[in-house]
PDB file with SEQRES, HELIX, SHEET and CRYST1 records, atoms N, CA, C and O in Angstrom:
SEQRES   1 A   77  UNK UNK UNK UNK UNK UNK UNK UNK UNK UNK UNK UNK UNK          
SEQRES   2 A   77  UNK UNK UNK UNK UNK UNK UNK UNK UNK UNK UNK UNK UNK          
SEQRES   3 A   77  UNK UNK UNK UNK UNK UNK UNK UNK UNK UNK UNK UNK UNK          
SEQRES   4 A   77  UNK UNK UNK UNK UNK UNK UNK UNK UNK UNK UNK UNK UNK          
SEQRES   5 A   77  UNK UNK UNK UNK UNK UNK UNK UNK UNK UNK UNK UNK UNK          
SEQRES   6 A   77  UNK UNK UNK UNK UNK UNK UNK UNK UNK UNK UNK UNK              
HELIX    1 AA1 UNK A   16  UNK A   23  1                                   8    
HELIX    2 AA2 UNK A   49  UNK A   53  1                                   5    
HELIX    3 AA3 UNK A   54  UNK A   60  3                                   7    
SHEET    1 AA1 4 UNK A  30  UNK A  33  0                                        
SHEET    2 AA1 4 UNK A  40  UNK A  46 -1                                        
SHEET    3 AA1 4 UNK A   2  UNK A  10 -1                                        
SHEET    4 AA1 4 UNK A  66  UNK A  68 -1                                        
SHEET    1 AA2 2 UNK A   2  UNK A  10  0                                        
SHEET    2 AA2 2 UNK A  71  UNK A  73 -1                                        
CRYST1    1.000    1.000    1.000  90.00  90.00  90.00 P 1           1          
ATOM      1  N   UNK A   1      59.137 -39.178  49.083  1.00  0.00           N  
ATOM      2  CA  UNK A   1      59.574 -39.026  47.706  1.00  0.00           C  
ATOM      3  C   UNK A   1      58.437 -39.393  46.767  1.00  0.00           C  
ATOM      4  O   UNK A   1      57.546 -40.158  47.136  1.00  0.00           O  
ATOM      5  N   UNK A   2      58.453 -39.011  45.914  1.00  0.00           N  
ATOM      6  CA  UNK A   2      57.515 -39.078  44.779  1.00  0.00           C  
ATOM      7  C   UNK A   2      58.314 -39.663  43.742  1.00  0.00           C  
ATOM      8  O   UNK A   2      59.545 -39.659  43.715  1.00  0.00           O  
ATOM      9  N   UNK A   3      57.711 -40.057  43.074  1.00  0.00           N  
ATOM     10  CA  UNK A   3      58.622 -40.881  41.861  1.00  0.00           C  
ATOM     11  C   UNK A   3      57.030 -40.951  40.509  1.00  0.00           C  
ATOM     12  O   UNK A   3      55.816 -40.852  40.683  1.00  0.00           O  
ATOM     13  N   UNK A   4      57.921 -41.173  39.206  1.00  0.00           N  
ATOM     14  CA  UNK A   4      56.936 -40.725  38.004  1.00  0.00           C  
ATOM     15  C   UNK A   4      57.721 -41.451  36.669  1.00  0.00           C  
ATOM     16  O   UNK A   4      58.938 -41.260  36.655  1.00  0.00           O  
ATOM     17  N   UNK A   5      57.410 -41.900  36.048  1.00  0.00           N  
ATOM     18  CA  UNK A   5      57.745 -42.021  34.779  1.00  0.00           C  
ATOM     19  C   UNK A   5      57.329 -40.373  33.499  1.00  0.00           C  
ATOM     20  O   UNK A   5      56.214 -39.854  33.439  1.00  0.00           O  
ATOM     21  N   UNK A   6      58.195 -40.048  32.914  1.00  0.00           N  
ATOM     22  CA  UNK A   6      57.725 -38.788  31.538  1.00  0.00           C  
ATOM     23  C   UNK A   6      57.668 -39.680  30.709  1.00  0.00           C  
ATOM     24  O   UNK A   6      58.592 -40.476  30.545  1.00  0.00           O  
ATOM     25  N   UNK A   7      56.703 -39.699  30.125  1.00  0.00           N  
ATOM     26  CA  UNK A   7      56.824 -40.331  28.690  1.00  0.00           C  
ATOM     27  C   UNK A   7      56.611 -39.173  27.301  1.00  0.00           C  
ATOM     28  O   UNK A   7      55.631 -38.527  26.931  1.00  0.00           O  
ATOM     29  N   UNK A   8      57.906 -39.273  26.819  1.00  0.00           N  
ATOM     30  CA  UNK A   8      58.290 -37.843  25.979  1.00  0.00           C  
ATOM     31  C   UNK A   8      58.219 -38.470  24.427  1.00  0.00           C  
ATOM     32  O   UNK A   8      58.853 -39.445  24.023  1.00  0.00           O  
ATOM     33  N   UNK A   9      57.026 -37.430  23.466  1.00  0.00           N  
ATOM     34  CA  UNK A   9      57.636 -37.670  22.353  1.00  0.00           C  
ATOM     35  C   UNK A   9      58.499 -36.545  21.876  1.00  0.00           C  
ATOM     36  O   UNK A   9      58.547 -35.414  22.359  1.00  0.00           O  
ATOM     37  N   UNK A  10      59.412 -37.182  20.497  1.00  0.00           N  
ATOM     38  CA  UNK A  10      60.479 -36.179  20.274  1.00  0.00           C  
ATOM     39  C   UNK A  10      60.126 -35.699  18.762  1.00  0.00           C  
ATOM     40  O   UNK A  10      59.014 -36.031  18.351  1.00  0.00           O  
ATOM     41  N   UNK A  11      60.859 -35.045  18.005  1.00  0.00           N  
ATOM     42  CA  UNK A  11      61.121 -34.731  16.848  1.00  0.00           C  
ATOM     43  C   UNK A  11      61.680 -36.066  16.020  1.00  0.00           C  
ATOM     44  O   UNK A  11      62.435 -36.897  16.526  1.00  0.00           O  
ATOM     45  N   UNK A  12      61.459 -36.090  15.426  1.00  0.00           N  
ATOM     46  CA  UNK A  12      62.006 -37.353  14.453  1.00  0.00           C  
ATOM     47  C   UNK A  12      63.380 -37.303  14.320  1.00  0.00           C  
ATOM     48  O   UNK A  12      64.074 -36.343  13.985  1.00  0.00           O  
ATOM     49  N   UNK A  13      63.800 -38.739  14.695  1.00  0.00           N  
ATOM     50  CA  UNK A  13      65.232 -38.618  14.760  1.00  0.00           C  
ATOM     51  C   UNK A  13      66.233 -38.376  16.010  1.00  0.00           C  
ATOM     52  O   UNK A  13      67.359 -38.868  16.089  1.00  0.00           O  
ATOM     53  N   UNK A  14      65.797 -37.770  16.703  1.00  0.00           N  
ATOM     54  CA  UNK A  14      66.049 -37.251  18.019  1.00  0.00           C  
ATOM     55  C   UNK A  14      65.594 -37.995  19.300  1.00  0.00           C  
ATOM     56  O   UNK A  14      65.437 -37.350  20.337  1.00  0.00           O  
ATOM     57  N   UNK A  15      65.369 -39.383  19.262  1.00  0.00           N  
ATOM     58  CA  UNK A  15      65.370 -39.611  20.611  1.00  0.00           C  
ATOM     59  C   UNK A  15      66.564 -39.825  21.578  1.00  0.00           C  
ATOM     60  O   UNK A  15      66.601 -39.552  22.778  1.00  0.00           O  
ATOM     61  N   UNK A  16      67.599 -40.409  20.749  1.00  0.00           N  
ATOM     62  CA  UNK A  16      68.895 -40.730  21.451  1.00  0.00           C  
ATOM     63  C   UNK A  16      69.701 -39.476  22.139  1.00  0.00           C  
ATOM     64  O   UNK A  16      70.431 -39.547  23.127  1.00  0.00           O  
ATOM     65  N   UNK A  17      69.410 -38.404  21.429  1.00  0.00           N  
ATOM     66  CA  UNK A  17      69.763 -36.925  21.878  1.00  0.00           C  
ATOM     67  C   UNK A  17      69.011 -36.479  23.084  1.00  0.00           C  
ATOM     68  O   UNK A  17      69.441 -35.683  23.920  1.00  0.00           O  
ATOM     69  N   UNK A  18      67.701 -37.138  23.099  1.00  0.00           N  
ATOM     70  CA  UNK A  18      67.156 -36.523  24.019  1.00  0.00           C  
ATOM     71  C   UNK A  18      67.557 -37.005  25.200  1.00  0.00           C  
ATOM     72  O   UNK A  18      68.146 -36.279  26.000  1.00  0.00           O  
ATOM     73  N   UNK A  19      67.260 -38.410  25.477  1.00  0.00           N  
ATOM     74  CA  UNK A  19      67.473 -39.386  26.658  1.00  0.00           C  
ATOM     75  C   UNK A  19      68.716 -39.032  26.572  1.00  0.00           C  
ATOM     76  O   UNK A  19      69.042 -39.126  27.755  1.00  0.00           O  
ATOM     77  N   UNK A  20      69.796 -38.635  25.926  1.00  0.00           N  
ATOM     78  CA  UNK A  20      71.558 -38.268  26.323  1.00  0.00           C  
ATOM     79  C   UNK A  20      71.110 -37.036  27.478  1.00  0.00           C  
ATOM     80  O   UNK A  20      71.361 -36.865  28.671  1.00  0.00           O  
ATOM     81  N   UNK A  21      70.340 -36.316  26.480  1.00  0.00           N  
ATOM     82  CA  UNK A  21      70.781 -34.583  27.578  1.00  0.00           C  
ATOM     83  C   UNK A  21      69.883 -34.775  28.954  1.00  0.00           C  
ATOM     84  O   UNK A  21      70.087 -34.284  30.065  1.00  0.00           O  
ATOM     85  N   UNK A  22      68.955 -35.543  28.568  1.00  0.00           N  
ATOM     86  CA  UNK A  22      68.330 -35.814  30.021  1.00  0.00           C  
ATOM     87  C   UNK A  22      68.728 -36.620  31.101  1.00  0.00           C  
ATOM     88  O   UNK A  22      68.340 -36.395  32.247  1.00  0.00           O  
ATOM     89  N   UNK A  23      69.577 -37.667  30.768  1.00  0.00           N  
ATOM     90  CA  UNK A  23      70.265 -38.916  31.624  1.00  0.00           C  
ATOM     91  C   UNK A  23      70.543 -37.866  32.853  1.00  0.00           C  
ATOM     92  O   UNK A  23      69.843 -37.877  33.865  1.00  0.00           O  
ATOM     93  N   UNK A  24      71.608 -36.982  32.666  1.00  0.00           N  
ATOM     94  CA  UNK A  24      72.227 -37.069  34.073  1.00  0.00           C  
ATOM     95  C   UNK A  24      72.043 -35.732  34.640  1.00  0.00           C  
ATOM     96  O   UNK A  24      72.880 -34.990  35.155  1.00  0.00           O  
ATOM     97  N   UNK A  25      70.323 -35.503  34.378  1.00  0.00           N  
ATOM     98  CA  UNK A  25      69.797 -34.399  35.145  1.00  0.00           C  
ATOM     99  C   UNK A  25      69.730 -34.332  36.775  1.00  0.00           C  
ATOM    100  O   UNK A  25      68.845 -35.184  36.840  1.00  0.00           O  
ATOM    101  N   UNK A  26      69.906 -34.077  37.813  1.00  0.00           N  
ATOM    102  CA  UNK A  26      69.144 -34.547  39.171  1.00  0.00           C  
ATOM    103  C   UNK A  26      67.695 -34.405  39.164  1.00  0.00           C  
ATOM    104  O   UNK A  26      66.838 -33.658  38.692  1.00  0.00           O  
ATOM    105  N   UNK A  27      67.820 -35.764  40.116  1.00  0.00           N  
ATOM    106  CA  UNK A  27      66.218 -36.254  39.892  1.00  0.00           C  
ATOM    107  C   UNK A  27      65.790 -37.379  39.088  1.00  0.00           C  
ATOM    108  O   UNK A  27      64.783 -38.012  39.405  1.00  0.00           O  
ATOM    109  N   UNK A  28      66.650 -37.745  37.819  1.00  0.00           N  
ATOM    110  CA  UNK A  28      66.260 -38.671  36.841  1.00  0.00           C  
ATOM    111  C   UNK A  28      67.354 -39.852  36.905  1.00  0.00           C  
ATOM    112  O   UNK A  28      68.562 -39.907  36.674  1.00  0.00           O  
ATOM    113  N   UNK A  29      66.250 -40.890  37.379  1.00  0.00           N  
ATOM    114  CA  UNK A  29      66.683 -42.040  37.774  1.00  0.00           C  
ATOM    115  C   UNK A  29      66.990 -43.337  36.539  1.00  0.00           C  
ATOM    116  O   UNK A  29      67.623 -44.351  36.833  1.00  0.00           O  
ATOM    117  N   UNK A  30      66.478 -43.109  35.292  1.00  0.00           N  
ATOM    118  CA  UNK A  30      66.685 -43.571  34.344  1.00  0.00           C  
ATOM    119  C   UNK A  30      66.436 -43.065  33.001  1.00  0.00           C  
ATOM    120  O   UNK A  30      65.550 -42.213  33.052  1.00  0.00           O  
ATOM    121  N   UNK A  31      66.814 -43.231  31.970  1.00  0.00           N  
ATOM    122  CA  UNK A  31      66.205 -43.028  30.475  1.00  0.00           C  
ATOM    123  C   UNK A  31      66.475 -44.242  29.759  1.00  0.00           C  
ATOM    124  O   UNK A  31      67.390 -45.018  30.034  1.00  0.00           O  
ATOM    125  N   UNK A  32      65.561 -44.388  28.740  1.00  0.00           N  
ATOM    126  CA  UNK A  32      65.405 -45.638  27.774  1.00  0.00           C  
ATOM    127  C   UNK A  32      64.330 -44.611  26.601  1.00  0.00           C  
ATOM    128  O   UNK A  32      63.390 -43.835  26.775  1.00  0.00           O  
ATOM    129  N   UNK A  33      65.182 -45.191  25.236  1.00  0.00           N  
ATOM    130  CA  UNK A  33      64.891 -44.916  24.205  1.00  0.00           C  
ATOM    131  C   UNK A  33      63.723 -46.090  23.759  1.00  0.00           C  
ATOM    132  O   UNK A  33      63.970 -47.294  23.813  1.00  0.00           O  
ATOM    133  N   UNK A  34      62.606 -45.615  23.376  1.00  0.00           N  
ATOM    134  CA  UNK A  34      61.968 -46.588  23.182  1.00  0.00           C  
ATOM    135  C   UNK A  34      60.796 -46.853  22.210  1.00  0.00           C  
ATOM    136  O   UNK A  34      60.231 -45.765  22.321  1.00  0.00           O  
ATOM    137  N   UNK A  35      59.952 -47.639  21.225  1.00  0.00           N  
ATOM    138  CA  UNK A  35      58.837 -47.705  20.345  1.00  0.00           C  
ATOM    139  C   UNK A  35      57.616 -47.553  20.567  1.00  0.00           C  
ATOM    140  O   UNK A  35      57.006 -48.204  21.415  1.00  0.00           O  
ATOM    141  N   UNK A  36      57.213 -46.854  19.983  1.00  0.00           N  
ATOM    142  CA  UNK A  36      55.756 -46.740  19.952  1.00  0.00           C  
ATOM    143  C   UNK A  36      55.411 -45.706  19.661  1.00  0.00           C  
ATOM    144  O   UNK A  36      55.828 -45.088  18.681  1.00  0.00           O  
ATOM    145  N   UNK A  37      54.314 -45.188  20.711  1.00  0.00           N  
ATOM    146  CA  UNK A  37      53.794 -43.769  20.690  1.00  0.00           C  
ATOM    147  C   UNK A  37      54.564 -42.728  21.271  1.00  0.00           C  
ATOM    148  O   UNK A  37      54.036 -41.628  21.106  1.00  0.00           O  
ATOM    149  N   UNK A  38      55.546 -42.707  21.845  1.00  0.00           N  
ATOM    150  CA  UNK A  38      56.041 -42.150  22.931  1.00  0.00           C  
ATOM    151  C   UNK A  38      57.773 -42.854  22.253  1.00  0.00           C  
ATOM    152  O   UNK A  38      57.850 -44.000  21.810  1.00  0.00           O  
ATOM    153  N   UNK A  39      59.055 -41.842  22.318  1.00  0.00           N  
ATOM    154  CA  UNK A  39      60.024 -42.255  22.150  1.00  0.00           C  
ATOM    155  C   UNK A  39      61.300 -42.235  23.068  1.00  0.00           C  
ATOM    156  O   UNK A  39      62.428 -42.701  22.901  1.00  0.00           O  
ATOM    157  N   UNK A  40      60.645 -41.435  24.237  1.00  0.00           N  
ATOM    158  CA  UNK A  40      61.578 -41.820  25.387  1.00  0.00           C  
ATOM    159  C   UNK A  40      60.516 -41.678  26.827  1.00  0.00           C  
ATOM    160  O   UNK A  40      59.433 -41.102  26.930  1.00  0.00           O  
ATOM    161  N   UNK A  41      61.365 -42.499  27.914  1.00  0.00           N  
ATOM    162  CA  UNK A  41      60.858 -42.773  28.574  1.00  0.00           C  
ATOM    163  C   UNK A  41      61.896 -42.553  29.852  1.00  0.00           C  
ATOM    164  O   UNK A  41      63.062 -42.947  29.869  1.00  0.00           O  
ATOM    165  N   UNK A  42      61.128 -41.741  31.061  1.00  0.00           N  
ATOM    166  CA  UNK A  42      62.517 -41.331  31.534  1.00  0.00           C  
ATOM    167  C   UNK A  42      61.594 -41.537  33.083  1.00  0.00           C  
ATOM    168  O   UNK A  42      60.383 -41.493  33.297  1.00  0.00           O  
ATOM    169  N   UNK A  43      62.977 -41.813  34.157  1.00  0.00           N  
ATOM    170  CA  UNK A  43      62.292 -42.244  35.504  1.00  0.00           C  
ATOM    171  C   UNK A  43      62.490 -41.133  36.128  1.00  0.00           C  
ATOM    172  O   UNK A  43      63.275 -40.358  35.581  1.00  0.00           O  
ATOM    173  N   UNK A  44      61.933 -40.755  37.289  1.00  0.00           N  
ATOM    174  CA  UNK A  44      62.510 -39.239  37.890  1.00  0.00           C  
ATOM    175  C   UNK A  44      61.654 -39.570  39.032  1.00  0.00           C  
ATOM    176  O   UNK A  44      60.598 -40.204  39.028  1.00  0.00           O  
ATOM    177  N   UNK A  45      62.340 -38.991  40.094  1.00  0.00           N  
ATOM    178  CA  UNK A  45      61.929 -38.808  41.702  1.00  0.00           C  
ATOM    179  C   UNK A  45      62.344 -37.052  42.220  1.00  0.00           C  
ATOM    180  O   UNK A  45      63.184 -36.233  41.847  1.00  0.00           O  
ATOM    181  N   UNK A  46      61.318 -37.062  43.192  1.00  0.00           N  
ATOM    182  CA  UNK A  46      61.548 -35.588  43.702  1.00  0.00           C  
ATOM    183  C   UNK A  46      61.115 -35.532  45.064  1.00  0.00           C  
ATOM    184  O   UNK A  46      60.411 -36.432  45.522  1.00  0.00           O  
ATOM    185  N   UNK A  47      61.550 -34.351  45.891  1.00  0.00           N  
ATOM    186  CA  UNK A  47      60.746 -34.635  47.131  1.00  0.00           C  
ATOM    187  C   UNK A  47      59.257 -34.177  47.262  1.00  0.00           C  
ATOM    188  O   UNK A  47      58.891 -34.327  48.427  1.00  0.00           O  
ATOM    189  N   UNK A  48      58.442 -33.756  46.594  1.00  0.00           N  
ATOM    190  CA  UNK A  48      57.003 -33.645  46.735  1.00  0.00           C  
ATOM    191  C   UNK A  48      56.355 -33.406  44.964  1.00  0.00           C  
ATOM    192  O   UNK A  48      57.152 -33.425  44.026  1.00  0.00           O  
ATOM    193  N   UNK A  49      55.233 -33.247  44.798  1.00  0.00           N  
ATOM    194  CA  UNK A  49      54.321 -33.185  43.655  1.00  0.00           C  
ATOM    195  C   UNK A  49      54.927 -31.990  43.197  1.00  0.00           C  
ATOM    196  O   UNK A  49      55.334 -31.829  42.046  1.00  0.00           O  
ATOM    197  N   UNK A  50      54.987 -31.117  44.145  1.00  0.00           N  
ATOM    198  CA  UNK A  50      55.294 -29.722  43.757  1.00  0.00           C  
ATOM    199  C   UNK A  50      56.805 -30.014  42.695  1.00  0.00           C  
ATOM    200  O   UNK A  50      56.841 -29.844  41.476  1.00  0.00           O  
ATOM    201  N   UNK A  51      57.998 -30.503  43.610  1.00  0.00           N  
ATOM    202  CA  UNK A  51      58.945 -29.998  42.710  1.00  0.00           C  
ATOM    203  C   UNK A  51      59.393 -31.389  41.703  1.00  0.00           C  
ATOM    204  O   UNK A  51      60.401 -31.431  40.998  1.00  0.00           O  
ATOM    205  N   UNK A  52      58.607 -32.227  41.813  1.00  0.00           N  
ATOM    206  CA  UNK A  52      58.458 -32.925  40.135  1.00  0.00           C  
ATOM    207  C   UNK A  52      57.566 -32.468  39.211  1.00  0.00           C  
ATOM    208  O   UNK A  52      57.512 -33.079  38.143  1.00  0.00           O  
ATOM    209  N   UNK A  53      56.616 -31.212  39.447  1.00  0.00           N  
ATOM    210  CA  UNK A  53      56.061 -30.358  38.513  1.00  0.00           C  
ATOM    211  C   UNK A  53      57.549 -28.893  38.110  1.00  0.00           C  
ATOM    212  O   UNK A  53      57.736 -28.191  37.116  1.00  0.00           O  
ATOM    213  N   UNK A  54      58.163 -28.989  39.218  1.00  0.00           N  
ATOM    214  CA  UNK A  54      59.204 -27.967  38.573  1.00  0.00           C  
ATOM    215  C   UNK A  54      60.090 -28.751  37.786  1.00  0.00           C  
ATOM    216  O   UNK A  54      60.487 -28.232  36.742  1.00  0.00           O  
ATOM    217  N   UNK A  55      60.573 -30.161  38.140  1.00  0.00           N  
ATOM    218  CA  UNK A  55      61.390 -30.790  37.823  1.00  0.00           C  
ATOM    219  C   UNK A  55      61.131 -30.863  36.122  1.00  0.00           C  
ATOM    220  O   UNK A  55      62.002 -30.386  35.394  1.00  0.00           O  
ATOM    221  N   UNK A  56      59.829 -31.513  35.485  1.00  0.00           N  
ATOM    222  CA  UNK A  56      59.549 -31.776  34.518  1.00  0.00           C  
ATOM    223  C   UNK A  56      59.368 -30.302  33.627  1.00  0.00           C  
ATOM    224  O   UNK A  56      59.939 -30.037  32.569  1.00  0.00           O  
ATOM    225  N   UNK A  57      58.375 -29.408  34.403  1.00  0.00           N  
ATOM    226  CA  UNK A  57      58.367 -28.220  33.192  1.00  0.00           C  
ATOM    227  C   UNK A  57      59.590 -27.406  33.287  1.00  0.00           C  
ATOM    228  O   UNK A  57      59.938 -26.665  32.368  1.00  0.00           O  
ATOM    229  N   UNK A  58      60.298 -27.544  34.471  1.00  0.00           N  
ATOM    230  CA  UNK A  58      61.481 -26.432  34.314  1.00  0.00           C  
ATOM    231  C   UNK A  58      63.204 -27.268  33.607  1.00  0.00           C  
ATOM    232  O   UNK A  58      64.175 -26.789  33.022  1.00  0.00           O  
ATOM    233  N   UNK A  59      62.898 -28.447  33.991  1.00  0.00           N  
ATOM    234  CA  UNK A  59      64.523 -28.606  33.320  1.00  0.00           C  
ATOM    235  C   UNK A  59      64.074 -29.880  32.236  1.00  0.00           C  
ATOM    236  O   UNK A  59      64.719 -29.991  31.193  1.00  0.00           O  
ATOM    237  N   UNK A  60      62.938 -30.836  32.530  1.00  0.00           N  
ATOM    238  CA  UNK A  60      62.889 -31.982  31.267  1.00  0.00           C  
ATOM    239  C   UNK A  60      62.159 -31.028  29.986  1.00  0.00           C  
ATOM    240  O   UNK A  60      62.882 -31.041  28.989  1.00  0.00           O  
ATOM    241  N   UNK A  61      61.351 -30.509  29.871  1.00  0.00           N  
ATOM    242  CA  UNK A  61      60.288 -29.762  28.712  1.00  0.00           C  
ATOM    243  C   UNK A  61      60.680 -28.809  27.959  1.00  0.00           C  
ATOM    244  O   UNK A  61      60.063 -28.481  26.946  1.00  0.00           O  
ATOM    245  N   UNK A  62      62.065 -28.083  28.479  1.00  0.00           N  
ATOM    246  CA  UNK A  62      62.948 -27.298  27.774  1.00  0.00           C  
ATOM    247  C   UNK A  62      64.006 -28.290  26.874  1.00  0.00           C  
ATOM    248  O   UNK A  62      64.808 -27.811  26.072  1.00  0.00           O  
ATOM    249  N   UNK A  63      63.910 -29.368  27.071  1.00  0.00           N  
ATOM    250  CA  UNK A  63      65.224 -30.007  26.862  1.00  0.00           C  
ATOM    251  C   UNK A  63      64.835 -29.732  24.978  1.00  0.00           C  
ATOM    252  O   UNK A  63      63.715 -29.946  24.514  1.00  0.00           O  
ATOM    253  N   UNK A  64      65.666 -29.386  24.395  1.00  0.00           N  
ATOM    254  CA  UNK A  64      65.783 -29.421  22.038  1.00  0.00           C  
ATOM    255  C   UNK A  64      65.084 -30.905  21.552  1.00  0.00           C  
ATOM    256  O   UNK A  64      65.618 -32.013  21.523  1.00  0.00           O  
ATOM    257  N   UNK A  65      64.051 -30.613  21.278  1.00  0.00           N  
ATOM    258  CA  UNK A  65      63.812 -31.954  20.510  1.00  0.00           C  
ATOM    259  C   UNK A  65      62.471 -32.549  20.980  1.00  0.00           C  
ATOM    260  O   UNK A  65      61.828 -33.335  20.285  1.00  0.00           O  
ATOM    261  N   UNK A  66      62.055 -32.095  22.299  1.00  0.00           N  
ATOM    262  CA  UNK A  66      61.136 -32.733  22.884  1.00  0.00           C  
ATOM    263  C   UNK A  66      59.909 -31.666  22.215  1.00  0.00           C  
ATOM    264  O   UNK A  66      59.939 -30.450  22.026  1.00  0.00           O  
ATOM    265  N   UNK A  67      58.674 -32.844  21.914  1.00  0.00           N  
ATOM    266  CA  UNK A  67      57.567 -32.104  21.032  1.00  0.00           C  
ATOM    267  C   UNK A  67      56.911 -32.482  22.082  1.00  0.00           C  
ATOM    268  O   UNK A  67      56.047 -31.605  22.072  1.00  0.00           O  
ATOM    269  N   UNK A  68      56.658 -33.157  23.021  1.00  0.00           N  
ATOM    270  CA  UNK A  68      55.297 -33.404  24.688  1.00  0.00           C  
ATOM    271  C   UNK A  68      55.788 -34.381  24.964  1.00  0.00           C  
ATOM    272  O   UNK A  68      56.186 -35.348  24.314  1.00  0.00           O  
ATOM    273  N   UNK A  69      55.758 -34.081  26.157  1.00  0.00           N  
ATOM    274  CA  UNK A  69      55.488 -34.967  27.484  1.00  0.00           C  
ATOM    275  C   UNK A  69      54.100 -35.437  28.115  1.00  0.00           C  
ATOM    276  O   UNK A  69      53.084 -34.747  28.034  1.00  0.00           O  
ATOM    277  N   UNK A  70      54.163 -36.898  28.866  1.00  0.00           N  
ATOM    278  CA  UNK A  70      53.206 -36.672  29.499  1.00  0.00           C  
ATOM    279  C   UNK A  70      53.610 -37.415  30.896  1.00  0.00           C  
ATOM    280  O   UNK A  70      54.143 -38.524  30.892  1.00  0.00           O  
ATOM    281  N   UNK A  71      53.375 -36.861  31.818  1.00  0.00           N  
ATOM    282  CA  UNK A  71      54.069 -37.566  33.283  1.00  0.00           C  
ATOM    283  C   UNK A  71      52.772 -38.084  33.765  1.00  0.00           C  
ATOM    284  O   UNK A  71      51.671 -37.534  33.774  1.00  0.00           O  
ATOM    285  N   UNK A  72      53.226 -39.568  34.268  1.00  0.00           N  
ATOM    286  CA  UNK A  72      52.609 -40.647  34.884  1.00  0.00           C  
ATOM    287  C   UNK A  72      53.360 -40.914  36.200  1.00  0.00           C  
ATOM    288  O   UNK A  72      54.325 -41.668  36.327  1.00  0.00           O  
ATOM    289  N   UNK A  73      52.647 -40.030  37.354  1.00  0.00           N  
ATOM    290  CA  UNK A  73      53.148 -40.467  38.618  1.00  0.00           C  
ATOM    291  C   UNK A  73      53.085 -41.998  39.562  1.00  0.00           C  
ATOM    292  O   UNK A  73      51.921 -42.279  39.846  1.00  0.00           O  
ATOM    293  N   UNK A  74      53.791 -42.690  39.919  1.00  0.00           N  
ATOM    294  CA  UNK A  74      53.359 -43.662  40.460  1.00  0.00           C  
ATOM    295  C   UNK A  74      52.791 -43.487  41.606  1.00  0.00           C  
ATOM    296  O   UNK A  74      53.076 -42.478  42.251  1.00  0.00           O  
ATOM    297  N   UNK A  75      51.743 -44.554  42.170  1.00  0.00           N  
ATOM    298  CA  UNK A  75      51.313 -44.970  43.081  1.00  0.00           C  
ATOM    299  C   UNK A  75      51.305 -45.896  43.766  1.00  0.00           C  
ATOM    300  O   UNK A  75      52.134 -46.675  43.296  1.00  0.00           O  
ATOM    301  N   UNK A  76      50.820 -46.345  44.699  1.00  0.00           N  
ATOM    302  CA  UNK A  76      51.330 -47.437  45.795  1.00  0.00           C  
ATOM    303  C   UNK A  76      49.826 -48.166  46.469  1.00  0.00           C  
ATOM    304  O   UNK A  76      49.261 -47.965  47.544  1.00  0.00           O  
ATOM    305  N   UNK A  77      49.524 -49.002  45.415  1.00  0.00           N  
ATOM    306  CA  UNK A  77      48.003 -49.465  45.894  1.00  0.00           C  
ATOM    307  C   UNK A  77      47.879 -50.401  46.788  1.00  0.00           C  
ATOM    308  O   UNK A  77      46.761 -50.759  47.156  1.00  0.00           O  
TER     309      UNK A  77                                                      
END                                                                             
């Protein structure tokens, strides 16, 4: 398994909408609305690189509201 944090910014106003429509995607293990540069922050696992690259551009990057992503895969040092 692969596992990744998205760190998504949104449209103003719209983070709580976002992390809603994304919560209970498969694959996404958490969302948290959150400050800074970046206004949501979402956990997601998949079974290889490949389909957490489908995972993120095909069902998180479409999601209304989201202006970029940027996925930070974890590693295991």
């Amino acid at each position: 398994m692969v596992r990744a944090y998205v760190l998504i910014q949104t449209d103003t106003g719209r983070a709580a909408d976002v992390a809603g429509s994304i919560r209970d995607m498969p694959g996404v293990i958490s969302t948290e609305a959150v400050t800074g540069p970046y206004d949501v922050v979402v956990f997601v696992e998949a079974a290889d690189v490949d389909a957490l690259g489908q995972l993120v551009v095909s069902a998180v990057q479409p999601v209304d509201g989201i202006v970029r992503t940027l996925t930070c895969p974890v590693i295991r040092l």
